[in-house]
C-alpha positions in Angstrom: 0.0 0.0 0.0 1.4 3.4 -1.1 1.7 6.5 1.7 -1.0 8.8 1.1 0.1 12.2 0.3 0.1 14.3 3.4 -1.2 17.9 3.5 -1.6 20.4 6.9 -5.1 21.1 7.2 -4.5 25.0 6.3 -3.6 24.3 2.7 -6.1 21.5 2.5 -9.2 24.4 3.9 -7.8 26.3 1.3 -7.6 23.9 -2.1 -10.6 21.8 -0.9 -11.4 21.5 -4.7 -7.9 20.3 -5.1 -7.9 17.6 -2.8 -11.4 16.4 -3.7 -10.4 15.9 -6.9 -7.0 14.0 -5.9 -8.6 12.0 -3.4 -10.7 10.3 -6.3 -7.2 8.3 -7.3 -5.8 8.3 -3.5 -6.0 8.6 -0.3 -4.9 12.4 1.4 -4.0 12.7 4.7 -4.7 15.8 7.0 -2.4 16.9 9.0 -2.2 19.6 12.2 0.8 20.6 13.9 2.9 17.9 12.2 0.4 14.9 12.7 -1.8 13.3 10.9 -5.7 13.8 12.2 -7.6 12.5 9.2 -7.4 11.1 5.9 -9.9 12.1 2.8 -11.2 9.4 0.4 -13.3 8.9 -2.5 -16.7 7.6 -2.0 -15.9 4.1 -3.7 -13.0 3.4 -1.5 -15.4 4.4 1.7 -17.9 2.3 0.5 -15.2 -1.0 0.0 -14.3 0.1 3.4 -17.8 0.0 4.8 -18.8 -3.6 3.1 -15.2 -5.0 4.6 -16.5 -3.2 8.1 -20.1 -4.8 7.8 -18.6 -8.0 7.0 -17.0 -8.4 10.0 -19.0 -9.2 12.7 -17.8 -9.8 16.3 -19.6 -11.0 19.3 -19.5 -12.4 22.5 -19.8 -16.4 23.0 -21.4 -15.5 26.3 -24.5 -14.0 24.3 -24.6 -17.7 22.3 -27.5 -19.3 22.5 -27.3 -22.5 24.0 -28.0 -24.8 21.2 -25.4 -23.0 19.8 -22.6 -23.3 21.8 -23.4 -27.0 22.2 -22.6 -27.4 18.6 -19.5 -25.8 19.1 -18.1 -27.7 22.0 -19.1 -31.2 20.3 -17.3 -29.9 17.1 -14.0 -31.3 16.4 -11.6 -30.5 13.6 -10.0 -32.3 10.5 -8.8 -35.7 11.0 -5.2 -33.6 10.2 -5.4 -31.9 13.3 -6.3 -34.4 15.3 -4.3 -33.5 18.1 -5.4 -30.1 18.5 -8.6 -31.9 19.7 -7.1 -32.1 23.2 -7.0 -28.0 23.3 -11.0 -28.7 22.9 -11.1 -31.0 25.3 -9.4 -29.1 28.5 -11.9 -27.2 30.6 
């Protein structure tokens, strides 16, 4: 992945249109006082971020229901990992 372009937030305020345009074919960071606070995209790449985001569910096992997280203990794995079976089987 290339390094986005980096820009203080002064000039970027100032050449909006600029960076608009520019951030159709990369990514522009914003910076202020030497760090980066932001970074402007274009609305496909925020939208392949937002499906990756939305794919990408987490949870908590504790919020399982039951039938659930039966399944899951009584699953084992491949016959080729066999002996990871025991990591299942400590309580």
């Amino acid at each position: 992945m290339d390094t986005p372009e980096t820009i203080p937030a002064s000039e970027f305020t100032r050449n909006f249109g600029r960076y608009r345009m520019r951030a159709q074919r990369a990514t522009v960071a914003v910076s202020s006082h030497g760090r980066v606070t932001g970074y402007f995209i274009g609305p496909d790449e925020y939208e392949e971020f937002r499906r990756f985001r939305d794919s990408r569910r987490g949870f908590a096992t504790a919020d399982l229901p039951e039938a659930k997280a039966r399944a899951i203990r009584a699953s084992r794995m491949d016959k080729r990992h066999a002996h990871l079976n025991r990591v299942l089987d400590r309580k």
